[in-house]
ZALUMKE-24807 format. One record per residue (C-alpha): residue in three letters; x negated, y, z negated; residue number from 1. Coordinates in pm, whole numbers. Layout:
<sites>
 type     c1     c2     c3 seq
  ALA      X      Y      Z NUM
...
</sites>
This chain:
<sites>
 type     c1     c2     c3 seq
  UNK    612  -1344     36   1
  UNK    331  -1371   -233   2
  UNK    460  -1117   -440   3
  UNK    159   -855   -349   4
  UNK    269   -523   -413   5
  UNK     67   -192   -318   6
  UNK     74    101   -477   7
  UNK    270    389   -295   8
  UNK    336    575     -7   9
  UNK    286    974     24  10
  UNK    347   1245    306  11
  UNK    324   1618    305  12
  UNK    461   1822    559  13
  UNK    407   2204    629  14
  UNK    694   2313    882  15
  UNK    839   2636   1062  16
  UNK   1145   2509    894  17
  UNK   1321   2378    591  18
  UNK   1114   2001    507  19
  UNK   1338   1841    260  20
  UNK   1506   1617    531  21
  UNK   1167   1557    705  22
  UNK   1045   1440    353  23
  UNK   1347   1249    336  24
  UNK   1356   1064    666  25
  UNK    901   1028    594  26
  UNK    967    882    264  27
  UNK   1272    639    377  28
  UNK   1013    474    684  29
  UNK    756    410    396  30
  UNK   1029    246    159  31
  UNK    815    -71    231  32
  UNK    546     57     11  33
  UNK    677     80   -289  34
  UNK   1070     55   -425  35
  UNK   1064    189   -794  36
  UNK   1088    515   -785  37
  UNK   1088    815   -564  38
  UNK   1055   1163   -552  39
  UNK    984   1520   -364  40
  UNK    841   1881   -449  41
  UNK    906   2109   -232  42
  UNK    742   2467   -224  43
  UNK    961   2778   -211  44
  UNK    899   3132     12  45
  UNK    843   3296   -312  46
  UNK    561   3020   -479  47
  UNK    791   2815   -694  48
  UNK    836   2439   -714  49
  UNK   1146   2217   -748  50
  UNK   1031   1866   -826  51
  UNK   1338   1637   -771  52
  UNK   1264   1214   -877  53
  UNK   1413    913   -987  54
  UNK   1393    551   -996  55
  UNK   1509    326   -728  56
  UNK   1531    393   -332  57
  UNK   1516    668   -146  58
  UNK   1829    684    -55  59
  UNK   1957    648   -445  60
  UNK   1750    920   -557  61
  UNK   1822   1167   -234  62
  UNK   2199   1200   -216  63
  UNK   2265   1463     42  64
  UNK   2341   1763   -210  65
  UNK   1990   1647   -378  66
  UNK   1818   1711    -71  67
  UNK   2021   2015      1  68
  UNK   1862   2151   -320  69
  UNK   1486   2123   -243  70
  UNK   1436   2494    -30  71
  UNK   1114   2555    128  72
  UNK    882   2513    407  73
  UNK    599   2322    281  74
  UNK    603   2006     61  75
  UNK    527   1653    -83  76
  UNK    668   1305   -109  77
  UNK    618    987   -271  78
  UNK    783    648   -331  79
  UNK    615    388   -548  80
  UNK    552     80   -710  81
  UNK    365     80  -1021  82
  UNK     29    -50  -1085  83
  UNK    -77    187  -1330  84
  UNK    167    312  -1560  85
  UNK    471    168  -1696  86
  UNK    781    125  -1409  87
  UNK    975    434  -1598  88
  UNK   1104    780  -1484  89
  UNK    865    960  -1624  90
  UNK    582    783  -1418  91
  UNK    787    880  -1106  92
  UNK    600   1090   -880  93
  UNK    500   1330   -745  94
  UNK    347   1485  -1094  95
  UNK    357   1848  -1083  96
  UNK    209   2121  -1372  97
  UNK    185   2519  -1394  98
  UNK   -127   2679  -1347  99
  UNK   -323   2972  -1397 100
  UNK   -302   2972  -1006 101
  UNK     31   2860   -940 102
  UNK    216   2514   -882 103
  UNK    -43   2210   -890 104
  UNK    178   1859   -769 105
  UNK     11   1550   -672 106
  UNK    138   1253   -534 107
  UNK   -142    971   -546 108
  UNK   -111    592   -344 109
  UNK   -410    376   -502 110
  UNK   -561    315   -825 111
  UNK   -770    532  -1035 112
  UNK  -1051    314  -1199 113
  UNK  -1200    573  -1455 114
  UNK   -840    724  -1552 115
  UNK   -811    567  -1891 116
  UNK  -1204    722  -1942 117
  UNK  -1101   1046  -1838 118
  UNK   -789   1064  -2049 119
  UNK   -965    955  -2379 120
  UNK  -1138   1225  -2292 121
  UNK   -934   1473  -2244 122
  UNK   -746   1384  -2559 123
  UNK  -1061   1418  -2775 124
  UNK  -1085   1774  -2653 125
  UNK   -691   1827  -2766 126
  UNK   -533   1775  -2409 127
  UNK   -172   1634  -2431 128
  UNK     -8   1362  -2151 129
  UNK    375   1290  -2103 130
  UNK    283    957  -1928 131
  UNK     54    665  -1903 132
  UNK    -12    741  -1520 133
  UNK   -341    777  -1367 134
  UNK   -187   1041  -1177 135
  UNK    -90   1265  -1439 136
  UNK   -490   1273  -1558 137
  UNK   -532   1369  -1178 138
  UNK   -275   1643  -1174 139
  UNK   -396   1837  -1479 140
  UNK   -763   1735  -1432 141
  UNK   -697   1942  -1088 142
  UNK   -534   2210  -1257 143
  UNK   -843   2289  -1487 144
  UNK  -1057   2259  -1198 145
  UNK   -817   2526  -1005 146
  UNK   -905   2755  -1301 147
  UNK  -1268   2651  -1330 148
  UNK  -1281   2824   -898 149
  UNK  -1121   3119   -969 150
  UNK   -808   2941   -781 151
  UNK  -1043   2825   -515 152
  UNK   -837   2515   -396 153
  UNK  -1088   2341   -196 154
  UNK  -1348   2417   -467 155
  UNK  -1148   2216   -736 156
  UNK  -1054   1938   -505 157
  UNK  -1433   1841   -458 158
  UNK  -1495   1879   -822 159
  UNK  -1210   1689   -885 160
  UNK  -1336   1390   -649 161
  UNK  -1686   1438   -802 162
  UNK  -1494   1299  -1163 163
  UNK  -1281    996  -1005 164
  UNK  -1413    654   -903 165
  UNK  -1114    454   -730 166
  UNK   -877    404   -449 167
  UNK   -658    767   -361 168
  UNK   -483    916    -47 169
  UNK   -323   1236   -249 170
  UNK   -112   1454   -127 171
  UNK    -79   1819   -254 172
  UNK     76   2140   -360 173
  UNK   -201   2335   -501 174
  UNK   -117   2684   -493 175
  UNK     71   2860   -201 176
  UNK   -105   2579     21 177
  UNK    -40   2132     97 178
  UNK   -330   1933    134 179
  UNK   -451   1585    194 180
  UNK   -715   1377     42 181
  UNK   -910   1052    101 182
  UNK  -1175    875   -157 183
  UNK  -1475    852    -18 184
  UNK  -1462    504     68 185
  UNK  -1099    531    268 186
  UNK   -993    243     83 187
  UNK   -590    318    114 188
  UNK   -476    478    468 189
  UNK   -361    845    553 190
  UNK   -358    967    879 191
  UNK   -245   1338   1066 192
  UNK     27   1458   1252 193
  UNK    183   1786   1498 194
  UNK    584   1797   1469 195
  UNK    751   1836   1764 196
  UNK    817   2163   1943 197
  UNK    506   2301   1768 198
  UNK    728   2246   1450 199
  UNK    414   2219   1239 200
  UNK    237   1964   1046 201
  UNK    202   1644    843 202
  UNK     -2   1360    677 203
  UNK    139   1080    546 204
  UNK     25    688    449 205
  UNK    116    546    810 206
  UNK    174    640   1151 207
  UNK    501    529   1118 208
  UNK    674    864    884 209
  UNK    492   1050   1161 210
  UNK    736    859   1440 211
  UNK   1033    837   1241 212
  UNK   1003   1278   1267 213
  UNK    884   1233   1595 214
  UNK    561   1361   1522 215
  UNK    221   1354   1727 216
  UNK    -24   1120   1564 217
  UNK   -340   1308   1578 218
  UNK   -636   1110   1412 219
  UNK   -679    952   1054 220
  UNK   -790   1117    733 221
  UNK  -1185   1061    717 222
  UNK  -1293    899    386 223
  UNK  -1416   1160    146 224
  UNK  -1207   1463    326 225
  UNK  -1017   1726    241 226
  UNK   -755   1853    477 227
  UNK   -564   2142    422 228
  UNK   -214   2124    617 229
  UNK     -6   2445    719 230
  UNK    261   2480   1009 231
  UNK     22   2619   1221 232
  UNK   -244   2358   1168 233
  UNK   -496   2213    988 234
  UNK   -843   2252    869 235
  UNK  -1097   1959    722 236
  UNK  -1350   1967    536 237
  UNK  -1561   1650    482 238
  UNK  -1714   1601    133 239
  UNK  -2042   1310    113 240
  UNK  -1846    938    188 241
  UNK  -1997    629    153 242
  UNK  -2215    470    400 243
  UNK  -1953    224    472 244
  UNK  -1591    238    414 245
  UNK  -1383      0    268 246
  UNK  -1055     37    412 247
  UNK   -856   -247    257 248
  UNK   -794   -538    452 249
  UNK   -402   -587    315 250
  UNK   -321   -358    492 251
  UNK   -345   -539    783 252
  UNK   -254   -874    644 253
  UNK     76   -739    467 254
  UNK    170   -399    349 255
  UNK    142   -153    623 256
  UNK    452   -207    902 257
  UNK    385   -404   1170 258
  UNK    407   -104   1399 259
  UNK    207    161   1188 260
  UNK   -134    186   1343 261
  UNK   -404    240   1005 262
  UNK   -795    320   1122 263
  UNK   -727    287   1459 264
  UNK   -595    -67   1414 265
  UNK   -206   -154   1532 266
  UNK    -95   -401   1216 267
  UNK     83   -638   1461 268
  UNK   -184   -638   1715 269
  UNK   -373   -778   1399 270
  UNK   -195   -999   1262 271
  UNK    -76  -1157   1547 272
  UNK   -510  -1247   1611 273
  UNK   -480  -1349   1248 274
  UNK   -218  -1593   1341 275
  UNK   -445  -1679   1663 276
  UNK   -776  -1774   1424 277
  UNK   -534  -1952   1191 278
  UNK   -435  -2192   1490 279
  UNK   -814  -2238   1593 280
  UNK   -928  -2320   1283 281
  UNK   -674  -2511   1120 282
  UNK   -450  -2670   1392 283
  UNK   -179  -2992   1339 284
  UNK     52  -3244   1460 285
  UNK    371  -3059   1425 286
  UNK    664  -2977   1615 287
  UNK    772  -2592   1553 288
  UNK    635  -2304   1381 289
  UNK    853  -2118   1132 290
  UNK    749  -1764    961 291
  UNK    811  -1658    645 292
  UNK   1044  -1332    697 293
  UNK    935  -1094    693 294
  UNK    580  -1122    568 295
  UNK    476  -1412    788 296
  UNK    639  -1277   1134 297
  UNK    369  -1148   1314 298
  UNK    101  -1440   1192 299
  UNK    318  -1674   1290 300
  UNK    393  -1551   1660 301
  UNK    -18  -1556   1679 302
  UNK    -16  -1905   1553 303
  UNK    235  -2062   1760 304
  UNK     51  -1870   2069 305
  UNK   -250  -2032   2048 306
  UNK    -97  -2377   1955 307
  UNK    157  -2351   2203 308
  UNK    407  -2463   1938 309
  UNK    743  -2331   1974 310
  UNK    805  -2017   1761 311
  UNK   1150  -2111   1516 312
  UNK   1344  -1867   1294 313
  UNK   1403  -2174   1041 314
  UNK   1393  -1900    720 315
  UNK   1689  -1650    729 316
  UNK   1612  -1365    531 317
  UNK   1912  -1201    303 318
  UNK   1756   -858    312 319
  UNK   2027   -690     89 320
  UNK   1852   -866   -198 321
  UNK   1595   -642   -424 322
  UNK   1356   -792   -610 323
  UNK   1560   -649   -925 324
  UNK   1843   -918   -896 325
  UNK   1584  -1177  -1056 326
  UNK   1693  -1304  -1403 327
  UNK   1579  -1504  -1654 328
  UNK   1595  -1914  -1639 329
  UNK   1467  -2120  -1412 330
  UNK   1825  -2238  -1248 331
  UNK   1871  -1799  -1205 332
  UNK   1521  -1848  -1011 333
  UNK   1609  -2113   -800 334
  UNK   1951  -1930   -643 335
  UNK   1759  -1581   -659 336
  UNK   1477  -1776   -387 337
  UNK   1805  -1902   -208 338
  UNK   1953  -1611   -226 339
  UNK   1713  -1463    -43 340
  UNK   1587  -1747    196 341
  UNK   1853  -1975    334 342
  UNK   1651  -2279    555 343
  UNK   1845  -2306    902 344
  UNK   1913  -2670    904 345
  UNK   1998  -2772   1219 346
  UNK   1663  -2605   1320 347
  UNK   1421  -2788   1090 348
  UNK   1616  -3141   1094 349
  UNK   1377  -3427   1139 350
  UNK   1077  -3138   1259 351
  UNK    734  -3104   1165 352
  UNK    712  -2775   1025 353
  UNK    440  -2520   1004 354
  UNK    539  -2286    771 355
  UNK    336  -1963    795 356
  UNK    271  -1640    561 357
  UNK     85  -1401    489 358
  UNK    -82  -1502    102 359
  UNK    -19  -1691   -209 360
  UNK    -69  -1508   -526 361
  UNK     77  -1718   -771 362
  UNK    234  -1989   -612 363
  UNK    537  -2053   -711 364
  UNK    728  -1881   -435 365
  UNK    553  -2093   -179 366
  UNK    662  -2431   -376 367
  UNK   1000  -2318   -361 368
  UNK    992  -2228      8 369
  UNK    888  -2576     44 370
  UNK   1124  -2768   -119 371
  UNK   1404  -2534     48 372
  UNK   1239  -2697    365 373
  UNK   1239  -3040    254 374
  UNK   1561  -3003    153 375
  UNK   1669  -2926    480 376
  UNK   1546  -3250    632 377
  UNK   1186  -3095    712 378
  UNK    927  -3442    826 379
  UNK    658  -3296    726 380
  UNK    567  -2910    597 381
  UNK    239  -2765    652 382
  UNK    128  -2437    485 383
  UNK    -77  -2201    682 384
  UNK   -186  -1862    522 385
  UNK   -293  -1554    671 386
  UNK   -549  -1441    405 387
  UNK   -828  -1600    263 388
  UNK   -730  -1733    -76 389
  UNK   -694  -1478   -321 390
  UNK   -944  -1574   -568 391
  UNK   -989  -1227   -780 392
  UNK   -823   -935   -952 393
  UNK   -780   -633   -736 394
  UNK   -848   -295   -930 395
  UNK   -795    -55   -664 396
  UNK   -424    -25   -597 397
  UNK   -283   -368   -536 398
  UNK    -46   -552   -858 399
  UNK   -269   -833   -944 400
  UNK   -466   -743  -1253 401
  UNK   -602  -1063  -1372 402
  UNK   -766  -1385  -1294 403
  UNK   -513  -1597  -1513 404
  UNK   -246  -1452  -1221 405
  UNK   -424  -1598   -934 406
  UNK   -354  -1990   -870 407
  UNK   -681  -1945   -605 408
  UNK   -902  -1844   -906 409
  UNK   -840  -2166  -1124 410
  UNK   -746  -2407   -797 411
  UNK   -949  -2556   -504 412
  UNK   -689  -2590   -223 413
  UNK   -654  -2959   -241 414
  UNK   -513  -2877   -637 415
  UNK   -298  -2580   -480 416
  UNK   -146  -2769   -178 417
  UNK    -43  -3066   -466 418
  UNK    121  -2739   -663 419
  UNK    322  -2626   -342 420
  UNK    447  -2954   -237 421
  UNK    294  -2955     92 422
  UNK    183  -3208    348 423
  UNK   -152  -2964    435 424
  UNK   -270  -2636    331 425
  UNK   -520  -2422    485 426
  UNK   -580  -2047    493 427
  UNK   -793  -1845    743 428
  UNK  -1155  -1797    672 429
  UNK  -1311  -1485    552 430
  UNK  -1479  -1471    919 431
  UNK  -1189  -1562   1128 432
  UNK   -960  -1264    942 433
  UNK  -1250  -1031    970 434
  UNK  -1265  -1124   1348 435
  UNK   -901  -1089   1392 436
  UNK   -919   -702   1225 437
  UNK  -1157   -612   1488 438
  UNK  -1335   -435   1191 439
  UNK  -1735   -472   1082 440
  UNK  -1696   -661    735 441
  UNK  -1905   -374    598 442
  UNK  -1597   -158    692 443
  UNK  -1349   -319    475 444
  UNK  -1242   -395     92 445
  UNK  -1275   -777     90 446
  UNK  -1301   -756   -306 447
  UNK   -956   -967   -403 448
  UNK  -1139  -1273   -193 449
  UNK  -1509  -1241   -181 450
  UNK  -1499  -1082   -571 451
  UNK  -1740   -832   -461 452
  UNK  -1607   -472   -455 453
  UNK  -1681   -152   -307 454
  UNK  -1700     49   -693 455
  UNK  -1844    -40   -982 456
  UNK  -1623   -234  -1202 457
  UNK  -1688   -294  -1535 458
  UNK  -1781   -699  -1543 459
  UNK  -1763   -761  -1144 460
  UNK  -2001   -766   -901 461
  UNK  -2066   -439   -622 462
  UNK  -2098   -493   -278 463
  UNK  -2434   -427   -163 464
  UNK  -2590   -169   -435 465
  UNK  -2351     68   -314 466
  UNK  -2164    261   -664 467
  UNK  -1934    527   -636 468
  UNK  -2204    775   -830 469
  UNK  -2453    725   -536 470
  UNK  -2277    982   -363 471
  UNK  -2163   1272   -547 472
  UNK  -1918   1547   -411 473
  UNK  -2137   1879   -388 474
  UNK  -1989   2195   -481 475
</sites>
């Protein structure tokens, strides 16, 4: 309920049969991931491309003759939420171009950190963009690398990776052929899957698109590999990665579904031990435990398991409410936050309430939570988090650019818990959410809370020595 938003979500799948619905269905269980816009490129018997997007949901964009339209046995998906690029059709994706070599679409969850480089760049050598998008500079960047191979697709994908420095799971049409690719530091997820019936094949985001088409979860992508995807199977091939990954540890805390399992990790499983280490280390006097829907679930089922404090649904969660319904003015605010929250009164009456999610970005949500509590005749409300606090811009795929939109990089938690309206405020230590992932810190992106990251960043600190350029993509 912090108002974190990741990137995207993106699947491919390479069937015996037509994959528009498959798309469809793939791209409706990763709706979580991003609500903006959506879109699908499917390829045709005969090499051609029909890109269809739009904003808004899946559903909005994919009316059944829509889908009906999109003919072919391979193809790509994406639904997003922008964090590069204005939120505008044109930025929809996936981004598809004409090549030398055929149809070149990409669909791209993550952040590019060296895209505006890159396009100055190519504009200074006479190269013309439609959008702002990091993933357009991708796309054509691609393109000229297609043509640089002689149409040698796996070729121009390592070059390509050799040029970026950032967070990307693509998907891809290059060609007559779909694959799937993960930066070499596996910072957002992407994982392999068999379609029933020997049906063919997938990737997507999360294990969840591949259960929604009851697909066979085979294995994740590997950071730094290229997997090429066809209905009969698949083929890797593993370009230099880092020594460690840094898979990012939202993930866990928030954006995949509970029941997607990313890097071998079940969310749940994880956030419920989040929930557990959140008890340990910051128990109190209260009487129930109440999540924040849906965000806070899982933590709070692990905190009220190791306090042995009754589990409440005190929040009720409209969820026919999009975030596009808020308006301007602070009364507008107020009904949008009870709009989509309504306290359960009889439930939180007189109680001592731990209220539980999973971050606070900027910290007005939380204060408002609050004071829907009080207002319901909470005692006392105590604020437990399931992230460290978020002291530090994130640059590789998550919507928080800046410092000045952080209340944890200007606060100490006394100052924040004062904000909020609390009785007590505590979030889970770096250690106890590392613990909880089941994860060596050395593993994961910790960059939002530790303000060390995994690439060099103009004015931040690395983690370790470690740079992007240390290991370049041989060709």
């Amino acid at each position: 309920m912090g108002m974190l938003r990741d990137h995207c979500g993106v699947i491919a799948v390479a069937a015996k049969e037509e994959v528009a619905s498959s798309l469809f269905f793939g791209l409706k269980s990763l709706q979580h991931r991003g609500q903006e816009s959506a879109g699908i490129t499917t390829l045709a018997a005969d090499g051609q491309a029909r890109t269809i997007k739009g904003m808004g949901l899946v559903d909005n964009v994919f009316p059944p003759e829509k889908v009906a339209e999109l003919r072919g046995q391979y193809g790509i998906g994406h639904v997003r939420y922008s964090t590069a690029g204005r939120s505008v059709v044109e930025n929809a994706q996936p981004h598809s171009v004409q090549s030398q070599f055929g149809w070149v679409a990409l669909a791209h969850n993550g952040d590019i950190v060296n895209a505006p480089a890159l396009l100055e760049g190519l504009k200074a050598k006479g190269w013309a963009f439609i959008t702002d998008s990091d993933t357009e500079v991708a796309t054509r960047l691609l393109a000229k690398k297609l043509t640089d191979n002689g149409g040698n697709a796996m070729r121009a994908i390592r070059d390509l990776m050799g040029e970026l420095s950032g967070s990307y799971s693509f998907t891809m049409v290059v060609g007559s052929d779909l694959y799937a690719v993960r930066d070499p530091f596996g910072i957002r997820p992407l994982c392999i899957g068999k379609l029933p019936n020997d049906g063919g094949y997938m990737a997507a985001s999360e294990s969840v698109a591949l259960d929604v088409l009851g697909a066979e979860y085979i294995r994740d992508v590997a950071p730094g590999e290229i997997v090429r995807i066809t209905r009969d199977g698949y083929e890797a091939q593993q370009t230099p990665a880092a020594p460690h990954p840094a898979h990012c540890f939202f993930e866990y805390v928030y954006f995949a579904r509970s029941d997607s399992v990313i890097d071998g990790q079940l969310a749940h499983e994880a956030r419920r031990k989040i929930g557990m280490a959140l008890a340990k280390e910051a128990p109190v006097e209260a009487d129930i435990v109440v999540p924040v829907p849906d965000s806070g679930r899982a933590h709070a089922s692990g905190y009220a398991e190791a306090s042995g404090l009754p589990l409440r649904e005190g929040l009720m969660k409209n969820r026919y409410v999009h975030r596009t319904f808020i308006m301007p003015g602070q009364d507008n605010r107020e009904r949008n936050v009870r709009l989509k929250l309504n306290p359960v009164k009889p439930m939180i009456q007189g109680k001592r309430v731990v209220v539980v999610d999973d971050s606070i970005v900027r910290s007005t949500t939380m204060r408002r939570i609050v004071e829907l509590l009080r207002q319901a005749g909470a005692a006392q409300v105590h604020v437990r988090i399931a992230s460290p606090p978020i002291t530090d811009p994130c640059y590789l795929g998550v919507d928080f650019h800046h410092r000045d939109q952080l209340v944890a990089a200007n606060h100490k938690v006394e100052e924040i818990r004062k904000l909020i309206g609390s009785d007590s405020l505590a979030y889970v230590s770096i250690g106890g959410l590392v613990q909880a992932i089941g994860m060596p810190k050395s593993s994961m992106c910790l960059g939002c809370v530790t303000g060390e990251y995994p690439i060099a960043i103009e004015g931040e600190r690395v983690r370790g020595q470690h740079v992007l350029e240390d290991f370049p993509v041989s060709t």
